[in-house]
N, C-alpha and C positions, 0 to 999 in steps of 0.2 A: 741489360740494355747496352747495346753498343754504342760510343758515344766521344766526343772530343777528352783527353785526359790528361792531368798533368799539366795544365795550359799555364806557363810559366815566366813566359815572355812574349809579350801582345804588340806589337807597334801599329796605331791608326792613327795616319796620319790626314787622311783624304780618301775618298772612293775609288781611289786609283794605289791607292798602298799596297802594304803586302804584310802577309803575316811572315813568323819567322820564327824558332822555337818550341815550336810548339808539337806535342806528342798525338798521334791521331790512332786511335782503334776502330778498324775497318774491317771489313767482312769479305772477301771474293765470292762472285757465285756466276753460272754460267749456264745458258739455255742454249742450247743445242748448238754447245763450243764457241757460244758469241759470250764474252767475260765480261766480268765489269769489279769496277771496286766501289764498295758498297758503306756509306757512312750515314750517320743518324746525324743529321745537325738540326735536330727540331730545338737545338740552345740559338742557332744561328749566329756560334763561334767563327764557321770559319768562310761569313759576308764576304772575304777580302782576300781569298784564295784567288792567286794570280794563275794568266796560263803557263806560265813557264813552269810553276808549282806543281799545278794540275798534269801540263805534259810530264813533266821528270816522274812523281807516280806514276803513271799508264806507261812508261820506259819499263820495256822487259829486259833490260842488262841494267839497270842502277835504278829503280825503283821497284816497282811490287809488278806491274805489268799488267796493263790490261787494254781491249777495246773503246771502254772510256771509262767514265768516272759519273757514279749520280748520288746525291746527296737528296734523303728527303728531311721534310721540315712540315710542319703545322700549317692547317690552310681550314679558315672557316667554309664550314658546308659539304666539304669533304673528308675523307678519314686521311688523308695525307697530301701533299704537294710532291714531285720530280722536279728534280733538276737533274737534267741531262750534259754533258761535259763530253766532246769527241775527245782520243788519244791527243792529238797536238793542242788541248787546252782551251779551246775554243768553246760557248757553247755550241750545242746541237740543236736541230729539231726533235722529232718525235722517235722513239727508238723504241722498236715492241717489245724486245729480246728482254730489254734493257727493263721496259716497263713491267713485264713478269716476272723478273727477277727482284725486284723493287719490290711487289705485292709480300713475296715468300718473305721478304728480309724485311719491312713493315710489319710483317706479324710476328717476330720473332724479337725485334725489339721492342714487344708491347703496346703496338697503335691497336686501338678498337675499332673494329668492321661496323660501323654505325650504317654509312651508307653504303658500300659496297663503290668506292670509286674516288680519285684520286685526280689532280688536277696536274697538267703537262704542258709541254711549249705549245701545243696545236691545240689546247682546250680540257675541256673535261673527258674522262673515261672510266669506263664503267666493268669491272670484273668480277671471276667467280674464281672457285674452288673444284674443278671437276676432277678429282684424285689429291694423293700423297704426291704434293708440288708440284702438282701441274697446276699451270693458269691459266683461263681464258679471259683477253681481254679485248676490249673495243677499240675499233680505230676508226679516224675519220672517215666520212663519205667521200666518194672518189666521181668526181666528174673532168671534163675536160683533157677526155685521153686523145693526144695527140700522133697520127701515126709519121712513122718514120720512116728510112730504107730498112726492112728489114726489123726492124724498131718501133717500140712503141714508147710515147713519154708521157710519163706521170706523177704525182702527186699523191701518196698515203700516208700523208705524214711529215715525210720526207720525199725529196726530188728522186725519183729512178729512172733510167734508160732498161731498157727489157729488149735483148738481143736473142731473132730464135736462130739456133746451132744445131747440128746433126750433134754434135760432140762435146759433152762440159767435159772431159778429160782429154781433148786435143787443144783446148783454146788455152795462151797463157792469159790469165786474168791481169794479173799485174802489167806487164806491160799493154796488152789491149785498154786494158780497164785505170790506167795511168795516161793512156795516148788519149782517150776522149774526153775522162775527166778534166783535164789540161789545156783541150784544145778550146780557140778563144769565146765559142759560145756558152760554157761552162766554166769557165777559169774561176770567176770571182766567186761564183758562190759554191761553184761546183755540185756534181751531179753522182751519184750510186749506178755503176756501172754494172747489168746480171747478163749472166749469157744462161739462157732457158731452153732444155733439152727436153723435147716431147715425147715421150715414149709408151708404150701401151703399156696401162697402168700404171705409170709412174711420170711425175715432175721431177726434171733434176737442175739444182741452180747451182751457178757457183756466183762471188759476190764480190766485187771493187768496190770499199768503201770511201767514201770521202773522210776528214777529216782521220780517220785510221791511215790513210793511204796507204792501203793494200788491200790483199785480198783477206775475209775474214772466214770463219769456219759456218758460220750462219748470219744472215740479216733479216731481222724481221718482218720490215716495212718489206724490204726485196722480196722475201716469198707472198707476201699480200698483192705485191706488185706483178707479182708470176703470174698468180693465181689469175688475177684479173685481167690478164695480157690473156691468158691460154682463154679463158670466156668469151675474148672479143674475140681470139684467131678463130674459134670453130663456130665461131656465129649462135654459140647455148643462150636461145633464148629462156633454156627454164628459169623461174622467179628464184627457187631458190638451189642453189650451189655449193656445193665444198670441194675443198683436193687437200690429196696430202703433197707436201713439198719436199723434195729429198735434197739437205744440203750438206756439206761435208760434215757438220757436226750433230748432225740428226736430222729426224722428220717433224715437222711443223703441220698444223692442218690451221687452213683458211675456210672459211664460210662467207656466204655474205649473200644478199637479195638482190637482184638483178631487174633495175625497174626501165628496162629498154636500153636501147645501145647509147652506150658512154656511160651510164647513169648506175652506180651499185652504192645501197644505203646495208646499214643492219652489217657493217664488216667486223669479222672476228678472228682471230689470230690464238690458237691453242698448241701449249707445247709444255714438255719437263724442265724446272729448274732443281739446280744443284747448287748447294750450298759447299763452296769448295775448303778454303781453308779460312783462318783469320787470323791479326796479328795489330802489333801495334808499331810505326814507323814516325820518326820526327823528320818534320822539316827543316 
């Protein structure tokens, strides 16, 4: 069982404290090149993990290095609880990548599959097992797609912008994907910037995250977010829908039912997790 260890020196001072001392063994694992660091705090050791703490881990030059940070823990009615963490320490919304990876490293440090589903910032969800580490899981219902220039904005979890491009290898993401996240209609809470490249047979995204700020190698919510941009651009009224998503760190498939324009229930997000390294680091 992966797990807090060594915990030697605790300071709780107030809910605003900080730990300090303390030795953590963590797990990396990574869906389709989107990373995370991976801890079992079902003791609920480390309540008082500040962002600064949070960020210096997710630092790929002086901590372990990752996209974010999620901690699961015990939750009545469910087989486990998310806690999602962006790179700069903050928490997150809903993160799919993130939430599949989560599943793999849940079973592994011995949670029991009682219900098949797991509780998140945006609610309850529900997954399976369809291969050796692959996971499919559920994500929220998606209404109130708003269009844009060029753009469509939405909500799967997490906020996305959905940009369609001739080209995701002519666009620079970072700076494109830095200028509108930035700009004052998004500043405060900011927004997931994809540029979406339509091509026969194929989806190609590339991804401006928030909270990472930059570009990441996959986003979950973003290919969910794809998938259902490309439904409304071609006007598919079929009920029900899948695509595969191609993103720099691999292919993701989205599914989901389509009950009239704006309107898609039954959304699914399936892709490979990898179980990368582990280690133990003090604070």
């Amino acid at each position: 069982m992966l797990s807090v260890i060594n915990l030697y020196k605790v300071l709780y001072l107030s809910p605003q404290t900080y730990i300090y001392g303390v030795k953590i063994q963590f797990a990396k694992y990574q869906g389709a090149g989107n990373n995370f660091i991976m801890i079992d705090d079902r003791t609920e050791v480390l309540a008082y993990l500040t962002e600064a703490q949070i960020e210096h881990l997710c630092n790929r030059h002086y901590g372990i290095g990752a996209d974010g940070l999620i901690l699961i823990r015990n939750m009545y009615s469910v087989d486990f609880r998310m806690l999602y963490y962006n790179a700069n320490g903050k928490e997150g919304s809903m993160c799919g990548n993130g939430a599949r990876c989560a599943v793999i490293f849940a079973a592994e440090c011995g949670v029991g599959f009682n219900t098949h589903s797991f509780m998140a910032f945006d609610g309850m969800h529900s997954f399976s097992l369809t291969g050796h580490n692959r996971v499919k899981v559920s994500m929220k219902d998606v209404r109130n797609i708003k269009a844009r220039d060029n753009a469509l904005f939405l909500d799967t979890g997490s906020p996305h912008l959905v940009f369609n491009v001739d080209d995701v290898t002519a666009i620079n993401v970072y700076e494109m994907g830095k200028q509108i996240r930035n700009n004052p209609e998004f500043a405060e809470k900011g927004v997931n910037v994809n540029f979406l490249q339509i091509a026969p047979g194929a989806l190609r995204i590339r991804t401006y995250e928030r909270g990472v700020e930059n570009e990441t190698e996959a986003c979950g919510t973003g290919c969910v977010a794809a998938a259902i941009s490309r439904s409304e651009w071609s006007r598919n009224m079929s009920t029900e829908q899948s695509y595969c998503i191609e993103a720099n760190g691999g292919t993701l498939n989205v599914s989901f039912k389509k009950e009239g324009v704006g309107k898609y229930t039954n959304v699914f997000l399936e892709g490979p997790v990898e179980r990368v390294f582990e280690g133990v680091i003090q604070i």
